[in-house]
C-alpha positions as CSV (number, residue, x, y, z in Angstrom):
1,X,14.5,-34.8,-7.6
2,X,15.6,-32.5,-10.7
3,X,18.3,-30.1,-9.8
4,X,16.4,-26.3,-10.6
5,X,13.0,-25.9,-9.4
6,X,10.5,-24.0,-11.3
7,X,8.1,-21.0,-10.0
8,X,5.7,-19.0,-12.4
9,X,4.6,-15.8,-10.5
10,X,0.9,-14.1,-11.7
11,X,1.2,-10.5,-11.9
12,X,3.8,-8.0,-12.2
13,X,3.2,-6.2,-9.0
14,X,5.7,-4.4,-6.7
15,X,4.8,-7.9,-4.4
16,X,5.3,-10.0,-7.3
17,X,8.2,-8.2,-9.0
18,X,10.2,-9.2,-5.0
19,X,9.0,-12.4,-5.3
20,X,10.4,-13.1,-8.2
21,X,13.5,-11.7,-7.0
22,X,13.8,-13.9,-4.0
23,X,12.7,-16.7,-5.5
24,X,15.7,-16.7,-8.1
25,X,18.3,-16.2,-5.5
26,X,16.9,-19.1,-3.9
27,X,17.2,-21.0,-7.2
28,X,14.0,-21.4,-8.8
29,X,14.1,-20.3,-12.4
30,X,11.5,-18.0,-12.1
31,X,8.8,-16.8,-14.8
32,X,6.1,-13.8,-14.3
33,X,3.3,-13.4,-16.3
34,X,1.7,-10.0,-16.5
35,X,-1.8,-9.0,-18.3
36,X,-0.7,-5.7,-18.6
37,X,2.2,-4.2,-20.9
38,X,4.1,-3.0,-18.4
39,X,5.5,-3.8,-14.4
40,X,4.6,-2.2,-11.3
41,X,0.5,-3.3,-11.0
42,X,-0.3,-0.1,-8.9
43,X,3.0,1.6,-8.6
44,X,3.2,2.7,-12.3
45,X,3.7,6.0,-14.4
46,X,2.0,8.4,-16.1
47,X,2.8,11.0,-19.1
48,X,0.3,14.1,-19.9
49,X,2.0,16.7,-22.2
50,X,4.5,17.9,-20.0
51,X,3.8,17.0,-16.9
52,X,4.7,13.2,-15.1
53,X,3.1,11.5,-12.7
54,X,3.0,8.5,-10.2
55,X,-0.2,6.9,-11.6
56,X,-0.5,5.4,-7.7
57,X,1.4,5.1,-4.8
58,X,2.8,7.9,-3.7
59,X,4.7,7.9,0.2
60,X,8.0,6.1,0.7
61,X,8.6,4.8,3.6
62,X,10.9,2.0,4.7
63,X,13.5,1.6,2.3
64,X,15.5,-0.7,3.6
65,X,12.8,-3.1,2.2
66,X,14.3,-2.0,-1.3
67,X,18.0,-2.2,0.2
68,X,17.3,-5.8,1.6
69,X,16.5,-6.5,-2.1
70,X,19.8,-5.4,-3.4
71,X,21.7,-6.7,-0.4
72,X,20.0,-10.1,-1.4
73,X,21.3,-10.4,-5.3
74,X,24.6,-8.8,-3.7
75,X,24.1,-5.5,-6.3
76,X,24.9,-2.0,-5.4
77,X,21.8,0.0,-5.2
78,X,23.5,3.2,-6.4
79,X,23.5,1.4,-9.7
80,X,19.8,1.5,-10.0
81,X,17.8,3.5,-7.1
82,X,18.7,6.3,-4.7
83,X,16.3,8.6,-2.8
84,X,16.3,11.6,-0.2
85,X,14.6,11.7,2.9
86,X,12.2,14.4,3.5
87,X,12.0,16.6,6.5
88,X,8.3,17.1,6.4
89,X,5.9,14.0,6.1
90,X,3.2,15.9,5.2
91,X,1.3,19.2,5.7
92,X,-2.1,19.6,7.0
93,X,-4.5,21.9,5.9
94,X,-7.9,22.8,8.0
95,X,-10.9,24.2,7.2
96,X,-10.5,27.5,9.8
97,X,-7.0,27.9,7.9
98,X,-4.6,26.3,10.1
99,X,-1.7,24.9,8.5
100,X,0.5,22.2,10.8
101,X,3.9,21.1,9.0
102,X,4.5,17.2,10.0
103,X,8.0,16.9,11.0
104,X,10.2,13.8,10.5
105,X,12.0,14.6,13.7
106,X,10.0,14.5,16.3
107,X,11.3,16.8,18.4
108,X,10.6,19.3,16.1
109,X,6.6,17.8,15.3
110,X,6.5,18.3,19.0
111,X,7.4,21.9,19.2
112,X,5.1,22.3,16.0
113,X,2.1,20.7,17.6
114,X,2.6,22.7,20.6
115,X,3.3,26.1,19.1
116,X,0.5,25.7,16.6
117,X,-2.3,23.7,18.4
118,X,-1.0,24.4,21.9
119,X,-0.2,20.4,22.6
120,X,1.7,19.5,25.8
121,X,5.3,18.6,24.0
122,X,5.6,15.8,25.9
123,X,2.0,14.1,25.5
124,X,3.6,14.0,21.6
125,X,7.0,12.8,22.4
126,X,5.2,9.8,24.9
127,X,2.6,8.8,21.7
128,X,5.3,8.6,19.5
129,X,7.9,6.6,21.8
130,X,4.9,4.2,22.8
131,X,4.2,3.9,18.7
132,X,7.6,2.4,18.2
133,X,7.5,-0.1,21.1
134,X,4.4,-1.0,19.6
135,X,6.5,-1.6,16.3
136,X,9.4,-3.0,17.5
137,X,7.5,-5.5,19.6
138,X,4.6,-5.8,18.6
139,X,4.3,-4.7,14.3
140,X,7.6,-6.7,13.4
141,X,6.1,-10.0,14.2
142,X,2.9,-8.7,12.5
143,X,5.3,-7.8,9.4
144,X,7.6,-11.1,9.7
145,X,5.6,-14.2,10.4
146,X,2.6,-15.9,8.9
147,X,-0.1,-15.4,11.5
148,X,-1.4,-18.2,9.7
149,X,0.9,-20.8,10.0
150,X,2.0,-22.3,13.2
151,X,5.5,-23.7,12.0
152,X,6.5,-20.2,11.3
153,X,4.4,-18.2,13.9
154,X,5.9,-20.3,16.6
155,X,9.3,-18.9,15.9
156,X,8.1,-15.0,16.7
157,X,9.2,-13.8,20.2
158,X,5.0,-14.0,20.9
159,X,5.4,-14.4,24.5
160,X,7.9,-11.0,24.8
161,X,5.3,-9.3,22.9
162,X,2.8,-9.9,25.2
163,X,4.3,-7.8,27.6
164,X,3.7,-4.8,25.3
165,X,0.1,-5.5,24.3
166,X,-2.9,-4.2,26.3
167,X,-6.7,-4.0,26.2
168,X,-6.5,-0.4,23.7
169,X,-4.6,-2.2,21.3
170,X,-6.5,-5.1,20.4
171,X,-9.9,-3.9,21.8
172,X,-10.3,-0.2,21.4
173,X,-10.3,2.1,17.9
174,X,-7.5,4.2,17.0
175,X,-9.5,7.1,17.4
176,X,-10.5,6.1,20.9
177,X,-6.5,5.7,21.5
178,X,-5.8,9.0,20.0
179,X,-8.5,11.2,22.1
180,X,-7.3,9.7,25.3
181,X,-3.5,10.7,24.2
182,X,-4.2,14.4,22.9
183,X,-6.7,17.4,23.6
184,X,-6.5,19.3,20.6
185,X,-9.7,17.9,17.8
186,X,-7.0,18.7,15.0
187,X,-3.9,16.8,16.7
188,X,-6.5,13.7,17.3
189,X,-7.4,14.3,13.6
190,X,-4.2,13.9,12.8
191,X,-3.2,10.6,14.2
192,X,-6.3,9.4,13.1
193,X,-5.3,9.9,9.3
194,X,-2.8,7.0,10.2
195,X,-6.1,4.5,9.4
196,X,-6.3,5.3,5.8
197,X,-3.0,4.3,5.4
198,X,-4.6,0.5,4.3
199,X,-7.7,2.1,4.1
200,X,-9.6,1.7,7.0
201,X,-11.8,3.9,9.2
202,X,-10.0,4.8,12.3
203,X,-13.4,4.6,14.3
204,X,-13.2,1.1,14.3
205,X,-10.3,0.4,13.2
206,X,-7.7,-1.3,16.3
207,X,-5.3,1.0,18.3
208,X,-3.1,-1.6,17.1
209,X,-2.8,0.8,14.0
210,X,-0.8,3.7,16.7
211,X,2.1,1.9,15.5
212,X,2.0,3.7,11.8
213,X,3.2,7.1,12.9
214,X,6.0,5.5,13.7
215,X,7.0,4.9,10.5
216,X,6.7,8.4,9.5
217,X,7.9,10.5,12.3
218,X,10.3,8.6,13.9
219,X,11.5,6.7,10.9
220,X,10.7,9.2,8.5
221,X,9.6,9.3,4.9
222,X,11.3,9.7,1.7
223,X,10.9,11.0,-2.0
224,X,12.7,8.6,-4.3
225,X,14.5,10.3,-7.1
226,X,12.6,9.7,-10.8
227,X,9.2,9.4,-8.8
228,X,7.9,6.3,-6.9
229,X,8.1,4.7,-10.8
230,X,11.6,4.3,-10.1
231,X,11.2,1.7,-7.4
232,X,9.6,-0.5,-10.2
233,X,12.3,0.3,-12.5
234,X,15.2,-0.4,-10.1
235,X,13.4,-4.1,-8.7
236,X,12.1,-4.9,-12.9
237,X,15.6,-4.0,-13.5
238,X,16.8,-5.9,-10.5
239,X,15.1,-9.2,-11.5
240,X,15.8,-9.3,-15.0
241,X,19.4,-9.1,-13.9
242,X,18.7,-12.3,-11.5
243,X,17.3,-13.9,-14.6
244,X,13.9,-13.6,-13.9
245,X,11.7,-13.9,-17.7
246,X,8.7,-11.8,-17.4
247,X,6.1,-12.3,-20.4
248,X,3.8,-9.1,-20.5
249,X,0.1,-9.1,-22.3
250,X,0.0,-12.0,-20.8
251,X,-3.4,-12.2,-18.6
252,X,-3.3,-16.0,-16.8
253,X,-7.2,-17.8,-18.0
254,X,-6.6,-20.5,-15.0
255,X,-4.4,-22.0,-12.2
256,X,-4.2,-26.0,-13.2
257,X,-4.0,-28.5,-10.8
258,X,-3.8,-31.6,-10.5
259,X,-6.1,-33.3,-7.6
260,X,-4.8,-30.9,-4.9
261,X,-1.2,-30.0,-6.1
262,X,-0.6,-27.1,-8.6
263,X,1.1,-28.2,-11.8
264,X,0.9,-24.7,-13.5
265,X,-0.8,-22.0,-15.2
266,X,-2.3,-21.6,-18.4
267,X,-2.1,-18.2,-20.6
268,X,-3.1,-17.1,-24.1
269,X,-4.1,-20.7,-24.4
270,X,-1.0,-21.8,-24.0
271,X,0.1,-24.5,-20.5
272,X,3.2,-24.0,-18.5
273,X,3.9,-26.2,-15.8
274,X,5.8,-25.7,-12.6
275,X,6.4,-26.8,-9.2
276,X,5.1,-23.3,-7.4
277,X,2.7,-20.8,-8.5
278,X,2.1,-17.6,-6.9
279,X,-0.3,-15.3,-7.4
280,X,-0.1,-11.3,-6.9
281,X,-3.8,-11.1,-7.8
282,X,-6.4,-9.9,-5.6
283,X,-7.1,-13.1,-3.8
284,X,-11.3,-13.1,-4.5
285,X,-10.1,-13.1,-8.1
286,X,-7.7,-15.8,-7.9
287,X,-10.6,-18.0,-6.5
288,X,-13.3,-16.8,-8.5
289,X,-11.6,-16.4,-12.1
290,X,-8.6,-18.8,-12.0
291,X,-9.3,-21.7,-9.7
292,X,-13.3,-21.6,-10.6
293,X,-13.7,-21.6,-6.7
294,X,-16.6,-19.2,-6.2
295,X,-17.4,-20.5,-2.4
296,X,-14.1,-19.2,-1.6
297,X,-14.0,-16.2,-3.6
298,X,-17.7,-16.1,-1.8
299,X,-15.9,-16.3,1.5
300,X,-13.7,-13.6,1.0
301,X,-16.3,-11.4,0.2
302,X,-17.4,-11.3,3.9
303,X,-14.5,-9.3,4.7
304,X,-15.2,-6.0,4.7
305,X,-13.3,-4.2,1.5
306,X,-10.7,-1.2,2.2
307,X,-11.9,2.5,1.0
308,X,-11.1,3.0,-2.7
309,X,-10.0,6.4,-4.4
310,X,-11.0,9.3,-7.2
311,X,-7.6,10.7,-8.2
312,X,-7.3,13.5,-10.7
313,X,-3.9,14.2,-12.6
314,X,-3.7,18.0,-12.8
315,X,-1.1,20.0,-14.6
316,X,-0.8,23.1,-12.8
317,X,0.4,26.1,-14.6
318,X,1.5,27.9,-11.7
319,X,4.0,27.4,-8.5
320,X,2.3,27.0,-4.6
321,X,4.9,28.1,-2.8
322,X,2.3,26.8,0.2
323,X,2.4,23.4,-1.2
324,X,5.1,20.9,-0.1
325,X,5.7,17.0,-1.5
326,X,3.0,16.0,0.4
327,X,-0.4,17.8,1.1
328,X,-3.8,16.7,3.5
329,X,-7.0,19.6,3.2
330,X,-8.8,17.8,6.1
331,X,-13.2,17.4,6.1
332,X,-14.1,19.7,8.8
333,X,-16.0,16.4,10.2
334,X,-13.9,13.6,10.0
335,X,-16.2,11.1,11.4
336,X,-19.0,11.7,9.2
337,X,-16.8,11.1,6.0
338,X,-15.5,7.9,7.1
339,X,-19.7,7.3,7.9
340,X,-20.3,7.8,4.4
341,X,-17.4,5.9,2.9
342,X,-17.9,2.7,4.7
343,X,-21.5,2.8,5.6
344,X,-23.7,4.3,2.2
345,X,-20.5,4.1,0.1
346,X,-21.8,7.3,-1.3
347,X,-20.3,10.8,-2.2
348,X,-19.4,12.7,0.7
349,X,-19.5,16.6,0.2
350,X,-16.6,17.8,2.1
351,X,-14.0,15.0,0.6
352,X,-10.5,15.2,3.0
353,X,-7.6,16.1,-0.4
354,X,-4.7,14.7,-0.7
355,X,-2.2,16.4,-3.2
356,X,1.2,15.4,-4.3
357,X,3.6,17.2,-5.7
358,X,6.8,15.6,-6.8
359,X,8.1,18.7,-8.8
360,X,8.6,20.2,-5.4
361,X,11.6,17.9,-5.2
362,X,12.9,18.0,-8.6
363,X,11.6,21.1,-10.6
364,X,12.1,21.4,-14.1
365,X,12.5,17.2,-14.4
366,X,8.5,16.0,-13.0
367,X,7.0,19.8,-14.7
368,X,8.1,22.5,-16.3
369,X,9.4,25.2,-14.8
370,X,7.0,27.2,-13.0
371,X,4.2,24.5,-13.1
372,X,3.3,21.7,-10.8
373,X,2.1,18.5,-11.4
374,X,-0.5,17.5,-8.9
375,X,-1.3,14.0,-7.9
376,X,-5.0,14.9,-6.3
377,X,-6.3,11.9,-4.3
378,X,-10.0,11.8,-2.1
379,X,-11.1,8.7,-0.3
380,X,-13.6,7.3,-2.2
381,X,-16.1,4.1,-1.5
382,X,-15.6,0.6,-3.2
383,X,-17.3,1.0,-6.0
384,X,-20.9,-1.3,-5.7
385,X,-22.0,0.4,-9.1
386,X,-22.4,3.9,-8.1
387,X,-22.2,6.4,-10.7
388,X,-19.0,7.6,-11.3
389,X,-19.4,10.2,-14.0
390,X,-22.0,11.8,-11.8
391,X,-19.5,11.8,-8.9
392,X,-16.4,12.8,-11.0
393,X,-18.4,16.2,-11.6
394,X,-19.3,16.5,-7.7
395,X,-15.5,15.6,-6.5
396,X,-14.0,18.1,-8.7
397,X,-16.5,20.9,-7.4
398,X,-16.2,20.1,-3.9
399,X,-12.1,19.7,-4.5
400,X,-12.2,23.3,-6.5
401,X,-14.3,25.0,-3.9
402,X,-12.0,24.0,-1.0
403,X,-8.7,24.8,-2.5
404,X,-10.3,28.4,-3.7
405,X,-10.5,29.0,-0.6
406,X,-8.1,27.5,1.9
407,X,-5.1,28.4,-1.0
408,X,-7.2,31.7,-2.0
409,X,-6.4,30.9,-5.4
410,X,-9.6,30.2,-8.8
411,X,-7.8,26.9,-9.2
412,X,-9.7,25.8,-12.8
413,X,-8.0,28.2,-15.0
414,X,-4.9,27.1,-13.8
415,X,-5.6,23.3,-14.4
416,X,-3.4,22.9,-18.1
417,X,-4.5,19.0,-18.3
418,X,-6.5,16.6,-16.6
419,X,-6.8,13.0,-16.6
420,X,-8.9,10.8,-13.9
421,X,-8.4,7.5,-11.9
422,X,-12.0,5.8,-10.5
423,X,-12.4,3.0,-8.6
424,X,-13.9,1.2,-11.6
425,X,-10.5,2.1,-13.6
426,X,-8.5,1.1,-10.8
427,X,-10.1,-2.5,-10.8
428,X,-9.6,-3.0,-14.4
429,X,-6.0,-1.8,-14.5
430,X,-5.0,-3.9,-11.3
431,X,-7.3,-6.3,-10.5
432,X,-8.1,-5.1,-7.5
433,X,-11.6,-6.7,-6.5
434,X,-14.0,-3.7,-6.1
435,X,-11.6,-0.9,-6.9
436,X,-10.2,-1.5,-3.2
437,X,-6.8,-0.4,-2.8
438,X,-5.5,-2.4,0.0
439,X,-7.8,-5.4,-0.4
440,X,-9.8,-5.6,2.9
441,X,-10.1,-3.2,5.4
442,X,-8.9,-3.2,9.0
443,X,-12.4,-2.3,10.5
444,X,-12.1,-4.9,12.8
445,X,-10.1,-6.4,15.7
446,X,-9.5,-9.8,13.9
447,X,-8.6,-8.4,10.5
448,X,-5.1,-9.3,10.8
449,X,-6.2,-12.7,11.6
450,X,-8.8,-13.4,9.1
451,X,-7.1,-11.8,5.9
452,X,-5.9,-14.2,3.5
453,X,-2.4,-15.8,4.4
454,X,0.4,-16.7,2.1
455,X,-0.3,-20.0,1.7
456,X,-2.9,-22.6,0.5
457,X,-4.1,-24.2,3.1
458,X,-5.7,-26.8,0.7
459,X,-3.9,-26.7,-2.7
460,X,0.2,-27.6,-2.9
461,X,2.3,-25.5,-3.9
462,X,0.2,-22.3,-4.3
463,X,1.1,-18.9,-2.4
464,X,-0.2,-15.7,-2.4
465,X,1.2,-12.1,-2.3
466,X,0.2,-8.4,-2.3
467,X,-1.7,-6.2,-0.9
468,X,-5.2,-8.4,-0.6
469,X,-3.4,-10.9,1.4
470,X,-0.9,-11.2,5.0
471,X,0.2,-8.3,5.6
472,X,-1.3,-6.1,4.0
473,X,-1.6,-3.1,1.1
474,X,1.2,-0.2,0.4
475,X,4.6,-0.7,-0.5
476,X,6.2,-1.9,2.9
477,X,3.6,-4.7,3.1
478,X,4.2,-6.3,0.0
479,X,7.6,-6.4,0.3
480,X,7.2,-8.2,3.2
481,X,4.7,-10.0,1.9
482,X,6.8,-11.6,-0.9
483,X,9.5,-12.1,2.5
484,X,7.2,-13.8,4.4
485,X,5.9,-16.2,1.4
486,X,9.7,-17.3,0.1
487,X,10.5,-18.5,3.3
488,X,7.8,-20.4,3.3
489,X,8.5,-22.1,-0.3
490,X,11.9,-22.4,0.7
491,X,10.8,-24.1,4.4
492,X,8.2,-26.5,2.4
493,X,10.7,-27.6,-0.2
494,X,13.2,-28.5,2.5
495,X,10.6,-30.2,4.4
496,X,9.9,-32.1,0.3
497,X,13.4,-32.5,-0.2
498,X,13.8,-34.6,3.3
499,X,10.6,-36.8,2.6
500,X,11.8,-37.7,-0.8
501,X,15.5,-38.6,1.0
502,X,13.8,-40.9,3.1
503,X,11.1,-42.2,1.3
């Protein structure tokens, strides 16, 4: 067997780009091939006059992810990255004017949900204790094992986590959870918001998905200095430095194999063999376009596809003292929006806004003085060939007519540039099937089970990553993601190594 293994990774993604990384330190000689010109899929950058934004992703959560990364190559992260933690995840906005401030400590959420909504401190306190035995028990073998696999799922501490898992979990909605735990309609709004996290509807989606919270208001969230762009550029910057050779404007035609083993990928019409292939493409696309598999891609289809977005990149030329990093306007009926999304996949009138605003945490760098640039997000159906220019005109009226009144501001003036993201753009620019940001939704009880694992269970030597495969979408689950797929490489090719010993 030749000493140094080869891997070619498709697609530049945040799941790809850690791939790569662990792939190198485990001693393949590693090569990524990206259709577009730059790194990040998703989680890239964008430059109007002035004003910067984060083209997508916009919460930080979990950075030790990054730090396991650096730990990894054995590199100081200092060198590359470093970020603050925020003490509000978020501030909600209602329609009656209400204005709750999301603590990261949760003592201090609990006093805020009391003294503003007039919830029983300790209702709060219980939720989010009970979220992170969830997590701890529960969520880390979700994040840290194929459930795919049963060589690496039998190695989880399953039979401890069953002490922790009842009926609500698996079997009743997050929303069911929530009502049951608070009595205020706007605390139970809330918690609900935790669905759209991988864009799912939290009237069906598991209780399973309590565990989220967690993440934010007992671990807490964070604003990475630079903007979430700077995650890319600290793991691009991290690979290249582990000798990983990425190859840019470089879209991958097909996946060639040979009977049921991969051999490689071809690319500008050019062949390049090697002994793993991984794809961080949406994984309908990867069967459809570049294994010409369409039953499979056909299968995937049957899973029901996460919510999409319409984002609008505003330059604002004027400071909301109001505002913080992180900003929810919610619909006055929740349910009924998510009934729209998921169900006509039309455009609902009273859109819940999301705004962020990184030039609340470094003024003068993200805008200019004075200004804000705002990051304006609405959930937004997969796109099935609605028309988007029609509904570009009716998301910014609705957006404009809210804020006019809940900030009592006449927000258009103050709009210095513009630029828009559609969940048509969105699938061109990442491949995402649909326009769906997190692949498939988790509408169901058995998503977990039934999205795509990490693995071929029919071709050799191809794995998958990202956010339309196990875990999941966001940040946090594609790190893991690419986690949870080297160790299976580097379990298989042990497993190779052996049989070609003794063979």
């Amino acid at each position: 067997m030749k000493d140094k293994r080869n891997a070619i990774i498709i697609g530049a993604g945040i799941g790809g780009i850690a791939s790569a990384i662990r792939l190198a330190v485990d001693g393949f000689e590693v090569s990524v091939y990206e259709s577009n010109e730059y790194p990040g899929g998703k989680l890239s950058d964008l430059t109007l006059q002035d004003f910067h934004f984060d083209a997508g992703p916009s919460l930080f959560t979990m950075p030790s992810l990054i730090e396991e990364l650096f730990e990894l190559v054995n590199e100081p992260i200092e060198t590359y990255f470093s970020y603050l933690k925020c003490k509000e995840s978020c501030k909600y906005f209602f329609s009656d004017g209400t204005i709750v401030n999301a603590f990261t400590d949760k003592a201090k959420l609990s006093n805020e949900l009391h003294d503003i909504l007039g919830e029983d401190q300790n209702s709060v306190l219980k939720y989010l204790n009970q979220a992170e035995t969830t997590y701890n028990n529960i969520g880390l073998i979700f994040l840290n094992y194929s459930l795919h696999k049963f060589s690496t799922l039998v190695k989880a501490p399953i039979i401890n986590a069953f002490k922790y898992l009842y009926r609500g979990l698996l079997f009743g909605t997050l929303h069911h959870l929530n009502n049951n735990s608070f009595k205020n309609p706007k605390t139970i709004q809330i918690f609900d918001r935790y669905a759209t996290f991988n864009g799912s509807n939290p009237y069906k989606a598991p209780g399973m998905l309590r565990m989220i919270p967690h993440l934010d208001n007992n671990i807490g969230t964070y604003y990475p200095k630079g903007g979430m762009i700077s995650i890319t550029n600290a793991l691009y910057s991290l690979a290249l430095k582990k000798g990983v050779k990425f190859y840019f404007n470089s879209p991958v035609q097909e996946i060639i194999l040979v009977g049921k083993k991969v051999k490689g990928i071809k690319t500008n019409n050019q062949e390049y063999f090697s002994d793993v292939v991984v794809s961080n493409v949406d994984a309908y696309f990867t069967y459809k376009n570049l294994l010409n598999q369409p039953f499979k891609a056909f299968k995937i289809l049957k899973q029901e596809r996460s919510s999409s977005a319409f984002i609008f990149y505003w330059g604002i030329r004027k400071d909301f003292p109001t505002l913080g990093l992180h900003n929810i306007f919610f619909a006055e009926d929740y349910k009924a929006e998510f009934e729209v999304l998921f169900k006509s996949k039309s455009f609902y009138h009273d859109p819940t806004i999301y705004i962020n605003i990184t030039s609340k945490c470094e003024p003068g760098l993200q805008a200019p003085m004075g200004k804000e640039n705002w990051f304006v997000m609405v959930n937004a159906p997969a796109n099935i060939g609605q028309d988007w220019e029609d509904y570009y005109i009716k998301y910014k009226n609705a957006i404009i007519l809210k804020l006019n009144r809940l900030l009592r501001t006449d927000l258009e003036p103050l709009i210095e540039v513009e630029e828009i993201l559609t969940p048509v753009t969105i699938e061109n620019k990442t491949k995402s099937y649909m326009g769906s940001l997190y692949g498939t939704s988790s509408n169901s009880k058995m998503a977990a089970f039934i999205r795509h694992p990490n693995f071929s269970k029919s071709i050799t030597g191809l794995y998958f990553v990202g956010g339309s495969v196990h875990p999941g979408g966001g940040i946090p689950l594609c790190l893991q993601s690419a986690k949870i797929m080297a160790k299976m490489v580097s379990e298989d090719f042990k497993l190779y190594s052996t049989q070609q010993t003794f063979a």
